[in-house]
N, C-alpha and C positions, 0 to 999 in steps of 0.2 A: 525493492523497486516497485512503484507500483503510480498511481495516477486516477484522477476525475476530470469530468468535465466543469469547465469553467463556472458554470451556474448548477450545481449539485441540487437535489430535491429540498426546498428548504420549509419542511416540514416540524412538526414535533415527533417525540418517538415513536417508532412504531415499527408491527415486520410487517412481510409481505401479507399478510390478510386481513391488516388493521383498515379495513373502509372505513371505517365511523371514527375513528382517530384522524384519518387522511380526509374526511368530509370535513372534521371541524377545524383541520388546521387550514383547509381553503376558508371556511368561512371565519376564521381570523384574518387569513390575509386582505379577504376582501372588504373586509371592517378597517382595517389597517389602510389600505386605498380611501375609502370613503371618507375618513375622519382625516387625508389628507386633503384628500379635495376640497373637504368643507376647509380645510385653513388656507388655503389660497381663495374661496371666495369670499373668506371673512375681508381681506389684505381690503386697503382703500383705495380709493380707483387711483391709476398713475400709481401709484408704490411699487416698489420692486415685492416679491411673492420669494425671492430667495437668492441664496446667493445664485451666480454662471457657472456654468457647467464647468467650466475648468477649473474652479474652486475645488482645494485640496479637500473642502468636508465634504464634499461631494464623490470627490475621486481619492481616495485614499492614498498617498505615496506608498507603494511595497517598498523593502530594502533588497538592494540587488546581491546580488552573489557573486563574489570579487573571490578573485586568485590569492594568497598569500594570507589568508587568514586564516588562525591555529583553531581547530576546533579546542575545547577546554573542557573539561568534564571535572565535577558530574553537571556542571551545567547547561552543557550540551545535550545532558540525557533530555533533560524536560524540552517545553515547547518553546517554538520564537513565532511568537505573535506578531512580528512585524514582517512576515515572509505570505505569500501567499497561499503556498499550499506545504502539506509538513503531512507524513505517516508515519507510523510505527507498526513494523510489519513482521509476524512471526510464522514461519513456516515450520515444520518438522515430519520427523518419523518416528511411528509410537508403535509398540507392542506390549499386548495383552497376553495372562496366562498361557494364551494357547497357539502363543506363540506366532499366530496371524497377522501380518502391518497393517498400518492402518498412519494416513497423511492425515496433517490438521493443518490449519492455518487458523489467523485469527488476526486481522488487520483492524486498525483505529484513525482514522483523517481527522486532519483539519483542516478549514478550508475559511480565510478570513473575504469579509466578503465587500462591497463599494460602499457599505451601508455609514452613515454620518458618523464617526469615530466622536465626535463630540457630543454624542446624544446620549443624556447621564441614564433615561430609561434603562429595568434591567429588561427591557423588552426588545431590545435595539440587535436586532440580529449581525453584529459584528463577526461573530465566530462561528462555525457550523459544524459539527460533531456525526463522523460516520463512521460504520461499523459493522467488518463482514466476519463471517464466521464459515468454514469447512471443514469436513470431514470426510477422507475418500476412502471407501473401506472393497474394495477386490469381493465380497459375498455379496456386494448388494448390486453390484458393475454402475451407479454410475455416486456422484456427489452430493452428497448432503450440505444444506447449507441455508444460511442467514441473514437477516440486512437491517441496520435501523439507520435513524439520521434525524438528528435534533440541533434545534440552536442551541448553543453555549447557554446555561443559566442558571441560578436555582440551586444548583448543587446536582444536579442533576447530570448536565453533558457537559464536560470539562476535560479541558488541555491545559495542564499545569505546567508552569515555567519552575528549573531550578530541578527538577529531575524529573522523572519519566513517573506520569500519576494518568492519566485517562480511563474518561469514566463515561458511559451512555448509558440510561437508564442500570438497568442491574447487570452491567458487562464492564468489567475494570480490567486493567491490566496496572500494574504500581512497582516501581522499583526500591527496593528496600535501600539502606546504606550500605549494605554489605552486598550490593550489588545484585540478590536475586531478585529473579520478579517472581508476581505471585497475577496468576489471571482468573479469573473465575466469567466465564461464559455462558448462560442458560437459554441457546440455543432450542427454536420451534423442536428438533429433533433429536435434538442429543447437547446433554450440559459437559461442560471440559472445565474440570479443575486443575490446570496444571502449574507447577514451581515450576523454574527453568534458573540455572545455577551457572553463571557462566564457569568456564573452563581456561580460557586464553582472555588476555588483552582485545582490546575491541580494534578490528581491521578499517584504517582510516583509508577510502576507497579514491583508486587517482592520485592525482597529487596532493596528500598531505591532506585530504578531504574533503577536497576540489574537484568535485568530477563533473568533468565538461558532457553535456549532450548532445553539440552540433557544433559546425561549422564558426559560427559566430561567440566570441568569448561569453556574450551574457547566457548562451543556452546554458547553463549549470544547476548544478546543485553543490548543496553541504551535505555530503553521503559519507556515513561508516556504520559497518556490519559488526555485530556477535557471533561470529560462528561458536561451533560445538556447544550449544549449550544442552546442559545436562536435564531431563528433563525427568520428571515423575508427575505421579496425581491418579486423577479420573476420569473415564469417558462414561458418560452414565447415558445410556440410551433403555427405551423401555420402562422407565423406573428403577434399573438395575444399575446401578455402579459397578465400575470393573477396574482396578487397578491397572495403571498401565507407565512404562519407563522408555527414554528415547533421548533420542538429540533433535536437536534445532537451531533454525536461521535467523537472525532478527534482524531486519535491518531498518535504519532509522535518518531520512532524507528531510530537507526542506528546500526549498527553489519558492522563486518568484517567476521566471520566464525558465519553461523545460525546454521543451520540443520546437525545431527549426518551423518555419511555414508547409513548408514540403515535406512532412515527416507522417506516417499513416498511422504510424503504430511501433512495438518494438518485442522483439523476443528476449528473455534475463534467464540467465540462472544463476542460482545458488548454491556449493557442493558439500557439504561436509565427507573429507573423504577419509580414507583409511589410516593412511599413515599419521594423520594431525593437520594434513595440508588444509585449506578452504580455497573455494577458485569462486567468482566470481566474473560472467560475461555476458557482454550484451549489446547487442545491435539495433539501431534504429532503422527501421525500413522509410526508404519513401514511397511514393504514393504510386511511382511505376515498379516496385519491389527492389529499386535501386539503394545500398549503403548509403544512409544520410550519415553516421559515424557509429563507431563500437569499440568497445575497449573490453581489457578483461584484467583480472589482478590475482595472482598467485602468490598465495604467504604460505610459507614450510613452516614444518612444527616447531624450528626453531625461531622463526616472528620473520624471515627475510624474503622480502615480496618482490616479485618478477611484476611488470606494468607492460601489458602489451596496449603497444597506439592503434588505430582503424587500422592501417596498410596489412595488420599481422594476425586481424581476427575476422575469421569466415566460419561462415554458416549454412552449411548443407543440409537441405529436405532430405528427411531418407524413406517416412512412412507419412500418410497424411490419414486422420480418420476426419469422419463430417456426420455434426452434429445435426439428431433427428428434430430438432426443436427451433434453430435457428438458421437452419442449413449451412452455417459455418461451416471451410474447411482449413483444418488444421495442421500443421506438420507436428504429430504428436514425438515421430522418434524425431532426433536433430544430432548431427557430427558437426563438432565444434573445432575448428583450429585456433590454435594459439601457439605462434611460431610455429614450431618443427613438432608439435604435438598435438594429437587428436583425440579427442572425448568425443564417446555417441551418450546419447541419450535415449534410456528406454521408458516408457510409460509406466507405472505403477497400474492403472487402466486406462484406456483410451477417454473414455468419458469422463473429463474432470472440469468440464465447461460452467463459470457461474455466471449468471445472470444476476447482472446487479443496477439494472436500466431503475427499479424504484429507489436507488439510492446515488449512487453515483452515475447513474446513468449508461454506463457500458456494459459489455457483455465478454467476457474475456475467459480466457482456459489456463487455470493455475492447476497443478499436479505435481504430485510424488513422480520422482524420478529415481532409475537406477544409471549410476555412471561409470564409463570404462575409459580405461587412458590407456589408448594404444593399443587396445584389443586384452585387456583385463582388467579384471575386476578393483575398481578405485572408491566405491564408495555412495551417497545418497545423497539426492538435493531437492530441491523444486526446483522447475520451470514454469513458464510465466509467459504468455504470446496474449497482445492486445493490439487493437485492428483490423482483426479478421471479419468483424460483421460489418463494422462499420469505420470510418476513420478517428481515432481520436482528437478531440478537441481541450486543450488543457486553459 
C-alpha cells in the first residue's frame, strides 16, 4: 500500500543531490512554457488558441475501479495505464552471514498525468516514473535510503503493461514467466541485488480484488499481495557485497480515486508470519484522528481468508517515538484488533522515517516490524504510517 501526491516532482532522473540535473529539468520546463506561449501568440486574432477546458485532451478520462471485476494474471502483473496512480511495492526481512536483520524495501510508481494523451511527441510527459529504495539496518539506528523520478521515455523509465517490467534509470525490478522477480537497485548507499521466488498464490485483497478505501464505493482500488516470497542475492554497501536470504511482501495496487475528502493519512501492515499465514490491515485516519474505514484479511497456509469489515478493526498507540529531522510523531509500536484477536507491533528501530518530499513529495515512516498474535511470537512484516507531518493529498 502506499501513495503520492497528486502532482509528483516531474522531473528527469535524478537522487537527492542531483542540483544540476534538477537545474536543467526546470530549465526544460520553462522552454516547454515558452515554446507554448509562443503558439498561442502565433493563433490569428479571433481564432480559438485551443480546445475548452473540459476537453477530454485536456482532462484525460482515468478508468474507475468498479466492484466485480476479476483481476486476471499474468496480466494484471504489469501496468494499467489507464488508472491514475499504480505501485509495485516490495518490503522484506534479510539476513546476512552474521546472522544480523536488516529491512529493505524497494518501491516503483506510476503516476499518469492531465498531460494531451494525443500529443505523438515522445516528449509528452503522459507517464511519470518513481522510485524509493530502503534499508534499515539496527548497527547504524536509523534509514538508509533513495529516490528518483523521471517521465516515461526513451527506454529509460518504463511501466510495462502485460506483466510486471519497471524500470528508472539503472533500477528495475522484472518478472520473469516463471514468476520470480529479479531487481537490481544501485542505491546513493548501498546496491541490493535481490531474486524474490514466490512461494504461495498471490492474495487477492477485499473482495476478490476489490478493496474499498472509504465510505463512498468509487474510494477503491485493484489490490493483491505476494506474501512469502523467498528471497536471496546482495546488499553491497562500502564496495563489499555480502550475500544475504529472507522473505518478503510485494504488493501491487492501481486506483484512480483512493482516499475520502476527510481522510489525513493511513497506517498498513503487512505480515508474513510463522505458520504460512499472511495478514494484512489497515486504517484510514481522518483528519480529527477519527476511522475514515479499515479492513484487514487473513489467508492460512492452507489459501482460506478471513475478511474483517471497519466495525472489527482497531488500532491502538502503544509507544510513539518523534522524529529529530521533521518533528514528526509516530506510533512506532501499534496493537491491532481483528475480531477477537490481537497483533502488537514492535519496531525493528524506531528510526525508519523516509523523506521522499523530492520525489513524491511526502514524508512517511515505513519499517521492519516484529509481530505477536495474542501475546506470542507470530512472525515479520512491515508497517507503513503516512500523515504524520503533513496530510496527504493523492
Amino acid at each position: 500500500m502506499y501513495f503520492f501526491k497528486r502532482n509528483p516532482v516531474p522531473m528527469g532522473v535524478f537522487r537527492e543531490s542531483g542540483h544540476l540535473i534538477r537545474l536543467l529539468a526546470r530549465m526544460m520546463i520553462f522552454s516547454l512554457h515558452l515554446v507554448a506561449g509562443c503558439a498561442v501568440a502565433q493563433s490569428s486574432p479571433g481564432s480559438p488558441v485551443g480546445p475548452p477546458p473540459e476537453s477530454p485532451r485536456l482532462l484525460p478520462q482515468f478508468s474507475p475501479v468498479v466492484p466485480g471485476t476479476a483481476l486476471a494474471f499474468p496480466h494484471d502483473f504489469g501496468a494499467h495505464l489507464g488508472f491514475r496512480t499504480e505501485w509495485w511495492y516490495v518490503t522484506g526481512w534479510l539476513e546476512a552471514p552474521d546472522k544480523k536483520p536488516l529491512g529493505f524495501q524497494i518501491t516503483f510508481f506510476r503516476a499518469a498525468t492531465e498531460s494531451d494523451r494525443a500529443n505523438p511527441s515522445r516528449f509528452a510527459p503522459n507517464q511519470l516514473v518513481i522510485a524509493h529504495a530502503a534499508l534499515s539496518d539496527p548497527a547504524i539506528g536509523k534509514l538508509l535510503h533513495d529516490q528518483k523520478s523521471a517521465r516515461e521515455g526513451f527506454g529509460l523509465a518504463y511501466a510495462k503493461e502485460g506483466n510486471t517490467d519497471v524500470r528508472l534509470d539503472d533500477w528495475r525490478m522484472i518478472r520473469e514467466e516463471n514468476g520470480r522477480y529479479e531487481t537490481t537497485i544501485q542505491a546513493r548507499d548501498f546496491t541490493l541485488r535481490l531474486s524474490l521466488i514466490p512461494s504461495q498464490p498471490p492474495m487477492k485483497q477485499d473482495k476478490n480484488g476489490f478493496s474499498r478505501k472509504g465510505p463512498r464505493p468509487e474510494q477503491a482500488s485493484y489490490y493483491y499481495s505476494e506474501p512469502h516470497l523467498q528471497v536471496s542475492g546482495t546488499v553491497t554497501r562500502h564496495g563489499k557485497p555480502s550475500p544475504v536470504s529472507g522473505t518478503a511482501w510485494l504488493d501491487h495496487e492501481w486506483s484512480t480515486a483512493y482516499l475520502d475528502p476527510d481522510a489525513d493519512g493511513w497506517d498498513w501492515v503487512g505480515a508474513n508470519l510463522d505458520d504460512g499465514s499472511a495478514l494484512m490491515a489497515f486504517r484510514i485516519r481522518g483528519k480529527d484522528g477519527s476511522k475514515v474505514w479499515a479492513y484487514a484479511g487473513l489467508r492460512d497456509a492452507s489459501g482460506r481468508i478471513t475478511l474483517f469489515e471497519p466495525e472489527q478493526v482497531h488500532f491502538h498507540p502503544q509507544r510513539t517515538w518523534r522524529s529529530p529531522r521533521t518533528d514528526a510523531t509516530y506510533p512506532v509500536a501499534m496493537r491491532i484488533q481483528t475480531g477477537a484477536t490481537e497483533w502488537l507491533l514492535t519496531p525493528l528501530q524506531d528510526d525508519q522515517e523516509l523523506d521522499s518530499r523530492q520525489s513524491t513529495g511526502a514524508v512517511y515512516w515505513e519499517g521492519a516490524v516484529t509481530i505477536t498474535r495474542d501475546g506470542k511470537a507470530a512472525g515479520r512484516g512491515y508497517f507503513e504510517m503516512t500523515g504524520y507531518v503533513k496530510p496527504l493529498k493523492l
